[in-house]
C-alpha positions in Angstrom: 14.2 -35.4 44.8 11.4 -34.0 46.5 8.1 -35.7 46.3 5.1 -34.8 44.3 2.3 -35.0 46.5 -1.4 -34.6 45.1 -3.4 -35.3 48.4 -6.0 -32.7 49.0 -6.3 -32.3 44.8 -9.6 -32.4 43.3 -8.6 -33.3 39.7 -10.9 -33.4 36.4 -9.8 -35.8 33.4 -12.0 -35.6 30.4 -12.0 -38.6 28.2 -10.3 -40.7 30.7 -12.4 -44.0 29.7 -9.3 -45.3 27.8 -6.3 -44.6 26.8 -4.4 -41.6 27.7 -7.1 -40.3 29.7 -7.2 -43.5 31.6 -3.6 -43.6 32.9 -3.8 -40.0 34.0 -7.0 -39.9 36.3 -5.0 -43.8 37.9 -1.8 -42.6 38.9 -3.3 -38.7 39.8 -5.6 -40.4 42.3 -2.6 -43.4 43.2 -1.0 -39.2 44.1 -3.5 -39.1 46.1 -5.8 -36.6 44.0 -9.9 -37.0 43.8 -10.9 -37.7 40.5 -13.5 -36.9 38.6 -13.6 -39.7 35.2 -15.3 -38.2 32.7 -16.1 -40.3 29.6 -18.9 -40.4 26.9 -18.5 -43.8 26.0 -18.5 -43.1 22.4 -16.5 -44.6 19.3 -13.0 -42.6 18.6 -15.0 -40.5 15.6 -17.4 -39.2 18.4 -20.7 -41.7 18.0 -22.7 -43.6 20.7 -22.6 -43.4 24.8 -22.1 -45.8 27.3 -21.5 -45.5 31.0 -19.1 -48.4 31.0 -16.3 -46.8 30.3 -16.0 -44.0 33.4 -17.6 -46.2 35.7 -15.1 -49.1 34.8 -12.2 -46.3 35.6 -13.6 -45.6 38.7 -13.8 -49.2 39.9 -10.1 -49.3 39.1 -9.3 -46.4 41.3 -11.0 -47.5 43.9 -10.0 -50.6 44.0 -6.7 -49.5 44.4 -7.9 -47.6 47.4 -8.2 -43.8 45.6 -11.1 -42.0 45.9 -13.1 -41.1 42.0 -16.5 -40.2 41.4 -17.9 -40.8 37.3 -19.5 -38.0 34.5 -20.7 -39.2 31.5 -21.6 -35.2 29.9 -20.5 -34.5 26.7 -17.6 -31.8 26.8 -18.4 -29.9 23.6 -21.6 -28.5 25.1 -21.9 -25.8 27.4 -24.5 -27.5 30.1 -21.9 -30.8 29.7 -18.8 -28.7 30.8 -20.6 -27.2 33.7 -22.2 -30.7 34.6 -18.7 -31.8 34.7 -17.4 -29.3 37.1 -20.8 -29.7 38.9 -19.5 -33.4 39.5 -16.6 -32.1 40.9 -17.8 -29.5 43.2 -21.3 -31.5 44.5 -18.4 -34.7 45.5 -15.6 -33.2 46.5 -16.2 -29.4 46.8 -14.1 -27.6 44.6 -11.6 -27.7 41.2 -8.1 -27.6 41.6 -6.7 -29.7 38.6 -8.2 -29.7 35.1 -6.8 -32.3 32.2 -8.3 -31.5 28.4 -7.6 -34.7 27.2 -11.1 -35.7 25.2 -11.0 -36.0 21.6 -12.1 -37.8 18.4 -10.9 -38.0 14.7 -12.5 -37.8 11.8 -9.9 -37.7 9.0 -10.1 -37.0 5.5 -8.3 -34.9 3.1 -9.5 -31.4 2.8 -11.1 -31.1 -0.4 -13.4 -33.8 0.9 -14.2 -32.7 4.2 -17.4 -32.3 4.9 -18.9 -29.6 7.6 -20.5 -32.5 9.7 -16.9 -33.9 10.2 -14.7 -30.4 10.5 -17.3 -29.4 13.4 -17.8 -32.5 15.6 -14.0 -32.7 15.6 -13.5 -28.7 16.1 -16.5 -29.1 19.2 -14.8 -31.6 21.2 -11.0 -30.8 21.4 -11.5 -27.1 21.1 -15.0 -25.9 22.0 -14.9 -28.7 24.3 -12.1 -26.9 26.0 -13.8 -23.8 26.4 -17.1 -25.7 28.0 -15.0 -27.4 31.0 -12.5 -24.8 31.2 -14.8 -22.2 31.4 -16.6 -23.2 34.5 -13.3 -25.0 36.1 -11.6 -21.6 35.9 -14.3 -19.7 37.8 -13.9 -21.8 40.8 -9.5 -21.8 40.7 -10.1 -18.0 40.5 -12.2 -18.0 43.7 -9.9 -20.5 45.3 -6.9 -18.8 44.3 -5.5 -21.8 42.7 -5.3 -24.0 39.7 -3.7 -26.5 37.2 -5.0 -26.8 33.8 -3.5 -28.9 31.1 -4.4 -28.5 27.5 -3.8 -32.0 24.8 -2.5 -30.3 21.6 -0.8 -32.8 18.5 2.0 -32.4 16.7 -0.9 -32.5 13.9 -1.3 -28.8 14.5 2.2 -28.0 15.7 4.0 -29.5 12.6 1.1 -30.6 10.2 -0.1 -33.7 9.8 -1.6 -35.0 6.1 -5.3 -35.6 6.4 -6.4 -34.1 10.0 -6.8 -30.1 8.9 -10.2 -30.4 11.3 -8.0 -31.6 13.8 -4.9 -29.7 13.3 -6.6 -26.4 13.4 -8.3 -27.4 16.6 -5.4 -28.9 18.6 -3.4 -25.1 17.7 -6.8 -23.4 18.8 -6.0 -24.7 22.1 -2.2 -22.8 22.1 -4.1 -19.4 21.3 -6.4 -20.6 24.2 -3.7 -21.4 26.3 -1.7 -18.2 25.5 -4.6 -16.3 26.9 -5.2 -17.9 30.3 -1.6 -18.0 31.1 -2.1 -14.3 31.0 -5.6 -14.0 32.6 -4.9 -17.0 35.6 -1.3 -15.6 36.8 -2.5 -13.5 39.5 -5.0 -16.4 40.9 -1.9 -18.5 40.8 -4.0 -20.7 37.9 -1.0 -22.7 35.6 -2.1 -23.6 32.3 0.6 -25.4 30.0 -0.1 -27.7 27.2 1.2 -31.4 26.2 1.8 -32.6 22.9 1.6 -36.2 23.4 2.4 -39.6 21.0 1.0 -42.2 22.1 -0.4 -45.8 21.5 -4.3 -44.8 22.0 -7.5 -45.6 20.1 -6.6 -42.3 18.3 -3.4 -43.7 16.9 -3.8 -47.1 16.2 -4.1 -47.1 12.7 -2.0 -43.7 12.7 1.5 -44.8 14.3 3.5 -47.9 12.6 2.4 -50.9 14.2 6.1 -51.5 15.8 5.9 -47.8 17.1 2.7 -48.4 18.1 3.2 -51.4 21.1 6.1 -49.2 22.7 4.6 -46.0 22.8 2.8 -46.6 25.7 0.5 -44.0 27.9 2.8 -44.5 30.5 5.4 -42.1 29.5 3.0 -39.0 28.7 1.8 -39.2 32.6 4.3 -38.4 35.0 4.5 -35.0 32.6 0.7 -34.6 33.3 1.4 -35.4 37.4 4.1 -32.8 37.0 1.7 -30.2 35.6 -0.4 -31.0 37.6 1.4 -30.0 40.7 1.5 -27.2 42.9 5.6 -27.4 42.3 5.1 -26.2 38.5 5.0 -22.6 38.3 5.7 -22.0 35.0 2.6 -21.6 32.7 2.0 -21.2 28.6 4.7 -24.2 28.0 3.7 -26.6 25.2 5.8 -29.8 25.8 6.6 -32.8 23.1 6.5 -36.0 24.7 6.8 -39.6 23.4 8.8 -42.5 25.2 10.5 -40.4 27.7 11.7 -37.5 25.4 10.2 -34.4 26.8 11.4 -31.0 25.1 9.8 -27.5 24.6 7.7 -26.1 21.2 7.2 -22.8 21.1 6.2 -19.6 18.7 8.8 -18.1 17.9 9.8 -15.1 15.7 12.5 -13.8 13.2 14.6 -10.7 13.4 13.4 -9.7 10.3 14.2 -6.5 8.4 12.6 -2.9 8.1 11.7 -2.0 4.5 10.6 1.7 5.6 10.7 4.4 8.0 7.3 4.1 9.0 5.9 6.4 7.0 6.6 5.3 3.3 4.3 2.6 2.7 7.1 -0.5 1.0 6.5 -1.5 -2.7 5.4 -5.1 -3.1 8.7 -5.7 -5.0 10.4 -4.7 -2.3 8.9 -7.5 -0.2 10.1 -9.7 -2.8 14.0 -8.7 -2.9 13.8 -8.9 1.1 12.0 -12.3 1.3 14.8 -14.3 2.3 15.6 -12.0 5.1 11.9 -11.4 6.3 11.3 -15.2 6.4 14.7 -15.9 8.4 14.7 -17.3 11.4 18.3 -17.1 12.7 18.6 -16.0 16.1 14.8 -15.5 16.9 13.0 -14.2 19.8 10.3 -15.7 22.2 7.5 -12.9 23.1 5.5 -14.0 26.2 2.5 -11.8 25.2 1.0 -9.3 22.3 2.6 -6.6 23.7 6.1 -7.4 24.2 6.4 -7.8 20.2 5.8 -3.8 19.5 9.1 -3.8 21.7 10.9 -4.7 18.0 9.3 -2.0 16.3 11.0 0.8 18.2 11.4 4.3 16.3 8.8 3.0 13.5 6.1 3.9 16.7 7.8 7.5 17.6 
């Protein structure tokens, strides 16, 4: 089994004061990777700062003789993102590895979900995306190389009662993803996205309390080291992962039916008779961009 070897690797981690975050900027740098621990130091609904939290991180790291340098910016603004790649670049001189894992919750159902709430939650997982990735990918382009790895839920893969802020932020980041798959394959820039349960401050009064102490952190990393890698080179995967299960999500569409030639525009009622067909998904296809799908429309474009 060959070994995956990190040395060399400048690695971002956003929100790695605790939790998930945490165990993925340890064992990158125990890889060998310099890390840069970015955490706010806020409460899990987004309020309050404290330095504590990266800096304790770091301590850890070095102590176990890796190399980690603190950034306490706030990811949903612009000037915080490209503070936090500043970190990176003024310690260690460039980006190669890039881990989206900050976020907060702020649940409530949602006829009663105020603006406040939808936007500080839709700002940090997926604006905050856009502030560090933004500046991160600039410098993989000019380097010619890159790993970015994108923290969606199975909130916004499957649905999840109560978290529509944070459901429709954590599938933002799969559009998002979709895209720099696309605009990062010729820099040899990797961007997949993990779709983590785990026992974190997010999920503690989320996960049943006996689910809770054996869904450790532990088993989402070596996934993220993976990712992080310059041995993964396949990009746009979103990957479930909980306890050691790892499997593949992924948009996928049905070989539905042609109600016209083209040219005659259907009747509504046809829709209606054809339903079950149109929303079938037997035997479905995977489309790895926009244009592959007009590839199904064949004649109806001559």
């Amino acid at each position: 089994m060959a070994k995956i070897d990190l040395k060399g690797r400048v690695a971002i981690v956003t929100g790695a004061g605790a939790g998930l975050g945490r165990q993925h900027a340890i064992e990158l740098a125990k890889r060998g990777a310099k890390v840069v621990v970015n955490d706010m130091g806020g409460t899990r609904d987004g309020v309050g700062h404290s330095d504590a939290a990266a800096n304790k991180v770091v301590d850890e790291i070095r102590a176990l003789g890796g190399e980690a340098v603190p950034n306490y910016d706030n990811v949903a603004t612009v000037s915080g993102g490209e503070n936090i790649v500043k970190t990176a670049l003024d310690a260690y001189g460039k980006v190669d590895i890039l881990v989206n894992n900050a976020g907060i919750l702020r649940d409530k159902t949602f006829n009663k979900m105020e603006e406040e709430n939808w936007d500080a939650v839709v700002n940090v997982h997926l604006r905050g995306a856009y502030c560090v990735t933004k500046p991160a990918f600039v410098n993989m382009r000019e380097n010619g190389y890159g790993r970015i790895i994108m923290t969606t839920s199975g909130a916004g893969l499957f649905g999840n009662f109560g978290q529509s802020n944070y459901a429709a932020a954590k599938m933002g980041l799969i559009g998002l993803t979709n895209v720099l798959k696309l605009e990062g394959a010729k820099y040899n820039i990797k961007t997949n996205v993990i779709a983590p349960i785990a026992a974190s401050r997010l999920t503690e009064d989320v996960l049943p309390p006996q689910l809770f102490e054996k869904m450790k952190p532990d088993f989402i990393t070596p996934l993220v080291l993976f990712l992080a890698s310059e041995q993964c080179q396949d990009s746009g995967m979103i990957i479930n992962c909980t306890l050691g299960y790892y499997s593949r999500s992924a948009v996928l569409t049905g070989p539905g039916v042609f109600l016209s030639d083209g040219h005659r525009v259907p009747e509504a009622e046809e829709v209606m008779e054809a339903w079950d067909k149109i929303k079938s998904m037997e035997n479905p296809k995977y489309f790895d961009q926009l244009p592959e799908m007009f590839s199904v429309l064949g004649p109806l474009l001559s």
